[in-house]
N, C-alpha and C positions, 0 to 999 in steps of 0.2 A: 504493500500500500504506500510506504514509504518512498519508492523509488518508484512508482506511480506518479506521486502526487509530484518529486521533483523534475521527473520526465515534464510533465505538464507545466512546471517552474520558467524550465528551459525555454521550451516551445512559444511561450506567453514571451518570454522575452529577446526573443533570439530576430523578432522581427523590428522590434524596437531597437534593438542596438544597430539592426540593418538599416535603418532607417536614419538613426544618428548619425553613421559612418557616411551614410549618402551624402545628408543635408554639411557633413565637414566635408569631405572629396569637393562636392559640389562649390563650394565656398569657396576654399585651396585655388582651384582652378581658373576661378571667377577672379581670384586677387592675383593670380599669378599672371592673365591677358593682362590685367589692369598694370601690374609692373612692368610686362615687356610693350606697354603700349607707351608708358611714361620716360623708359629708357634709362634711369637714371635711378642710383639709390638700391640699389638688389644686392644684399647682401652674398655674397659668394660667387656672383654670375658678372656684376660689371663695379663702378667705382661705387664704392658706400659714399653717399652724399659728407657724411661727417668727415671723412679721412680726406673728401677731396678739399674740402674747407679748411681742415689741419694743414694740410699741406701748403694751401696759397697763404695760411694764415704764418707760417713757417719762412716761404720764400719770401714774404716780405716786412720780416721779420719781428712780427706781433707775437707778443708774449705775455702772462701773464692773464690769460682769459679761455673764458669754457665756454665752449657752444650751448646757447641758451635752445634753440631751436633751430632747424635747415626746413628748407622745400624747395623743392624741386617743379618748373611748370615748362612744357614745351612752347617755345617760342611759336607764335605763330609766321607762317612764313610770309616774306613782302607781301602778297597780294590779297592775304586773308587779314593782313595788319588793321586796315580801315574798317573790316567788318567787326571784328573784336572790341575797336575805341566805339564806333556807334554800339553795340550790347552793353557796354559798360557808362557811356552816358543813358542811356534806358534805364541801368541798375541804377544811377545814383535815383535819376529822376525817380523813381517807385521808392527809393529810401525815402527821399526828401519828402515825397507827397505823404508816406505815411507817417514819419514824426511830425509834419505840421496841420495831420488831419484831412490833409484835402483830396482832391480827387487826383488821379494819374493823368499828364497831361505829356503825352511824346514830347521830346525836346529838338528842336529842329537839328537837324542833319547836316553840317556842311562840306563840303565835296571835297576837301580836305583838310582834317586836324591842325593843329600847329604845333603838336605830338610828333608829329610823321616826318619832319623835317631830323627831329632827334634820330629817329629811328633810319631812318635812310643813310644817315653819316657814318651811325653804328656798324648797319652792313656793310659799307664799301668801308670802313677804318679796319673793322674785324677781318674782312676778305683779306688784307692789303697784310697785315699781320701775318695769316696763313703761306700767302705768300711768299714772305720772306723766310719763315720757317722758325720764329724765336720766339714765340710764347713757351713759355713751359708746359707741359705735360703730365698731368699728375695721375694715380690710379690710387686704389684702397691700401695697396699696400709698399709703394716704391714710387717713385718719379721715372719718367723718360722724358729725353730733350726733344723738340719738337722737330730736329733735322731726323729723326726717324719715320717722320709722316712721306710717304712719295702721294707728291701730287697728282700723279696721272690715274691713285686710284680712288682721286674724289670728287664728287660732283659738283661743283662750285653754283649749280645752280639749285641743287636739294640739298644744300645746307642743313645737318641734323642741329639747331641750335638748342638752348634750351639757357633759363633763367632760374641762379639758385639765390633762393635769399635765406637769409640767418640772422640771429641775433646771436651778441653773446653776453658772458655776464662776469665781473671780474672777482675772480678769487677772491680777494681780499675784502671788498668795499660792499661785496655786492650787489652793483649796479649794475645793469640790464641797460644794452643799448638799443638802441633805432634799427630798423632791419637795413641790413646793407643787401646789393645787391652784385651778383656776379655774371656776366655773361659768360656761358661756357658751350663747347661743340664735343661731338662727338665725330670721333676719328677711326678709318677700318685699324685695325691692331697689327701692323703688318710684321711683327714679331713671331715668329714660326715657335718658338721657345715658351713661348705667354700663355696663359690658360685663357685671358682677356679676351671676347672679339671685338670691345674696344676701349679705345684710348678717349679719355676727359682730357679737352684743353680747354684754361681756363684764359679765355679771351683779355677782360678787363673786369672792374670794376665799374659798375651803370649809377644811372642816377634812379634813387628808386621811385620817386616821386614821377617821376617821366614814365617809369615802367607801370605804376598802376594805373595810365589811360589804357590798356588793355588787358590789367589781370586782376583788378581791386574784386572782380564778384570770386574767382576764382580762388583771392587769396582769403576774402571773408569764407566762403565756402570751408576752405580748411581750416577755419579761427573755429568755426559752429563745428566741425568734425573732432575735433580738439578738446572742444569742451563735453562734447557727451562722454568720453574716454573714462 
């Protein structure tokens, strides 16, 4: 009766744990697109977003502070740039109308920002960089000098870029700074020897105030994912 009644124990729960195992695989999978869609930040597959921030924070030669916070967002490329700064004047507008009560009212459109001007120097300063081949090179766990990139196996017109921002916060005093921002690309890894397929080069240091005409919803979005945690 005993090993009845556990037989039947079993069976009652053997579908439920199936079930469990599903809804995690399932999950897994779901995060794992979502990492190789964002490029950046995958522990053991490409640069950890922290280690590449130690790094740039190392070459030039900041000390004495701990990363408060990183994120990582994919740069939109030239021609989707104007469509992102129009979503993002819509975002404020929808803030605005709802802290002052009133109704949503579209914000007129103009046929180009005065954003874009930044953003356009950006590309041709960064391209002009790569060119040369003297940015540094960082990855999660060592540096490469950027004369290991060959040009002929990048596409200079699908530019992987991608925008990190961070905060940090200092040891001692414990003060928390303003989110800095980094422009950085990804590079094929042409290291035969690498487990990497590829290499983080971290362009320059951006203006971040410039950079939220096209990512302030995107960056509240992860401030509200942040705080459910």
């Amino acid at each position: 009766m005993i090993l009845q009644d556990t037989g039947s124990f079993i069976a009652s729960f053997l579908p439920v744990s199936v079930l469990i195992w599903l809804l995690w695989y399932t999950q897994k999978q779901k995060n794992e697109k979502k990492n190789r869609r964002l490029g950046l930040g995958r522990k053991g597959k490409k640069d950890h977003l922290w280690h590449i921030v130690k790094e740039w924070m190392r070459i030039n030669g900041i000390s004495g502070l701990e990363i408060e916070k990183v994120r990582a967002f994919e740069r939109p490329k030239p021609h989707e740039l104007h469509k992102f700064m129009e979503k993002t004047a819509n975002f404020k507008a929808r803030l605005l109308a709802k802290e002052q009560g009133v109704k949503y009212r579209r914000p007129e459109i103009p046929d180009r920002y005065p954003q874009e001007d930044y953003f356009e120097a950006l590309e041709e300063e960064t391209k002009l960089l790569n060119n040369h081949l003297f940015s540094p090179c960082v990855n999660s766990y060592k540096s490469h000098r950027a004369d290991a990139i060959q040009k002929k196996d990048y596409d200079l017109q699908n530019r992987k870029r991608y925008l990190i921002v961070f905060k940090t916060r200092n040891s001692k005093t414990g003060e928390i700074s303003k989110w800095i921002s980094l422009d950085a690309e990804l590079f094929p890894n042409t290291d035969p020897d690498s487990k990497y397929k590829d290499k983080v080069v971290i362009n320059k240091e951006t203006d971040y105030e410039q950079e939220l005409a096209w990512m302030l919803p995107l960056q509240m979005e992860k401030d509200r994912a942040s705080k459910k945690r």
